[in-house]
C-alpha positions as CSV (number, residue, x, y, z in Angstrom):
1,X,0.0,0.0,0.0
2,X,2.0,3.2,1.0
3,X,6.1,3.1,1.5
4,X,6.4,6.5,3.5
5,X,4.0,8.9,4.6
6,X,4.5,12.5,5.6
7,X,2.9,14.2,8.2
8,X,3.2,17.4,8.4
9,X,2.0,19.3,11.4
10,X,2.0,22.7,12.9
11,X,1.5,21.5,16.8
12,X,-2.1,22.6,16.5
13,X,-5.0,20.8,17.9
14,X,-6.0,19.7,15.0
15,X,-2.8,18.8,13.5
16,X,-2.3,16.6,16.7
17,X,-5.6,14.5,14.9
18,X,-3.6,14.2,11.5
19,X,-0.4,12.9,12.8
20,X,-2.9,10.4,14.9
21,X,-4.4,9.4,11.8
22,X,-1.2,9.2,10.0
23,X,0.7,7.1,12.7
24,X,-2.4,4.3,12.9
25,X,-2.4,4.7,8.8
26,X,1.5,3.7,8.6
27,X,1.0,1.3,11.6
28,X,-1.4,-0.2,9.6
29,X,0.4,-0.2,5.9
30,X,3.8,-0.8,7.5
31,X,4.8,2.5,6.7
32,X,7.7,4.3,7.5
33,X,6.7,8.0,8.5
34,X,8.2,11.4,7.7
35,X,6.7,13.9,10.4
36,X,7.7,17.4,8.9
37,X,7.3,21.5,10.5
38,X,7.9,24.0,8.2
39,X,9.5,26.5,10.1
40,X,9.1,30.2,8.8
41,X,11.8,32.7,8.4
42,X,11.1,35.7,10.1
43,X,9.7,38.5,8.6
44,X,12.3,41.1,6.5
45,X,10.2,43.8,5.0
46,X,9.6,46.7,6.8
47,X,6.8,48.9,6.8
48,X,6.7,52.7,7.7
49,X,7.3,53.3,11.3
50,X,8.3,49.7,11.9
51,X,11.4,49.1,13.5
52,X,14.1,46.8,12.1
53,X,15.8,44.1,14.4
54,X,19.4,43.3,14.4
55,X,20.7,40.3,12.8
56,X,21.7,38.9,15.6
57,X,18.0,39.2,17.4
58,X,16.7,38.1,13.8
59,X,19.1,34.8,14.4
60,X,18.1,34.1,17.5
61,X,14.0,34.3,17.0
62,X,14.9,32.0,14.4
63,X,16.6,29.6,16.1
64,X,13.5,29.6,19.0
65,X,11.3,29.0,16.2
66,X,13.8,25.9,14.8
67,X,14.2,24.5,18.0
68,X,10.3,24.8,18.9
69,X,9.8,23.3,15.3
70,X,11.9,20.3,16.4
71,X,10.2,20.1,19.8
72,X,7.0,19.7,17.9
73,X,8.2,16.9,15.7
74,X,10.4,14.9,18.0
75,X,7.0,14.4,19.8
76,X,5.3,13.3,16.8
77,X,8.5,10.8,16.8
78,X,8.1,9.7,19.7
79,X,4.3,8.6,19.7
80,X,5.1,6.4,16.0
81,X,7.9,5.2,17.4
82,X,6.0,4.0,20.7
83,X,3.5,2.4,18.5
84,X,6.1,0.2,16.2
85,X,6.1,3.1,13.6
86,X,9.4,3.8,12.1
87,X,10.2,7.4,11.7
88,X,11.8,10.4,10.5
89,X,11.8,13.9,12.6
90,X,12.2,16.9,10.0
91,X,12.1,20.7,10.2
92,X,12.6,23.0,7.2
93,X,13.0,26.7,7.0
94,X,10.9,28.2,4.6
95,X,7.8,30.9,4.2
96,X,6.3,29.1,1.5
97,X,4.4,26.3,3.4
98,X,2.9,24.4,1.0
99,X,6.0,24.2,-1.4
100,X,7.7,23.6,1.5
101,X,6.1,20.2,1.9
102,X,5.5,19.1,-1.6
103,X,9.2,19.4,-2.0
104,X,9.6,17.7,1.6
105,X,7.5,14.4,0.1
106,X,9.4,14.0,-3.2
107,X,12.8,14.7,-0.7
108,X,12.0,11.6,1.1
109,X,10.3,9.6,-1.6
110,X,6.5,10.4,0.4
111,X,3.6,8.3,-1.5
112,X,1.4,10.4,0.6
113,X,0.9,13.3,2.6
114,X,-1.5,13.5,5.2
115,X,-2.2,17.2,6.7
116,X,-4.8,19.0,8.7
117,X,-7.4,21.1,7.4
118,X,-9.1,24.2,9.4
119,X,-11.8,24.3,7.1
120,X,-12.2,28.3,7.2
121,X,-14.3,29.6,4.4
122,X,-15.7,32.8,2.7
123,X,-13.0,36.1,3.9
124,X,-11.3,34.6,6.4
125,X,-10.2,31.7,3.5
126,X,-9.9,34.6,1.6
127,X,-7.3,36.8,4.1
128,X,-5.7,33.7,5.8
129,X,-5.5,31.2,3.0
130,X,-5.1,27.6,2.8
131,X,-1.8,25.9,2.9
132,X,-3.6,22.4,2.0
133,X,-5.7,23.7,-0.7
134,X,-2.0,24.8,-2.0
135,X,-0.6,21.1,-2.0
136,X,-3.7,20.5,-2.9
137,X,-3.8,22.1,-6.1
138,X,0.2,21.6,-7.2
139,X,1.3,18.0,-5.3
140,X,1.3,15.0,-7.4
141,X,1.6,12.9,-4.6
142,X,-2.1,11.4,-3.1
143,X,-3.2,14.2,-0.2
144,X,-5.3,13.0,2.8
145,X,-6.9,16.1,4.9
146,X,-8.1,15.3,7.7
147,X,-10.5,18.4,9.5
């Protein structure tokens, strides 16, 4: 059935119920799971009256965020790995989520992804956007979203 599975997760309640799903999925397949964070840069434009942050504050937000990102998916790790799962803890830096994890699942040879969905609609969908309706749209590996 499936190889390896990524599972990518943002620590969010309801990414807590995909990586669920996706650790009974490769328990049951015999899958080997990827669980991924995309980690974002921080922010470098500035707008007027906005205050710019040395690099080396810039480096070190960063590095909370990386190490918070790894947090996040060394737990993920630990629950598949209690349950027989074998499993692959990754964090990538990036701010464009989605192609973040497409390019995460062809990476590590994925035949699916499994993600959360918050299922907003109308303007906030249209201010907030959808990272899974992004690999959606533009993976070519399966997508199961879970909501």
């Amino acid at each position: 059935m499936y190889q390896r599975i990524l599972v990518a997760t943002d620590g969010s309640t309801l990414s807590k119920k995909a990586v669920g799903n996706a650790i009974a999925l490769a328990q049951l397949s015999g899958a080997e799971l990827v669980a991924l964070k995309v980690v974002p840069r921080y922010p470098q434009s500035y707008f007027e009256g906005g205050l710019a942050l040395p690099a080396s504050n810039i480096a070190k937000v960063e590095k909370q965020w990386a190490e918070h990102g790894q947090t996040i998916v060394d737990a993920v790790a630990k629950s598949a790995l209690s349950k027989g799962v074998k499993v692959k803890a990754v964090t990538v830096k990036s701010d464009l989520i989605s192609d973040a994890i497409i390019a995460a699942a062809k990476k590590h040879k994925c035949d699916l992804i499994v993600m959360a969905s918050h299922g907003r609609r109308g303007i906030k969908r249209l201010l907030l956007g959808s990272e899974t309706q992004q690999v959606l749209t533009h993976s070519h590996i399966p997508v199961l979203v879970l909501r």
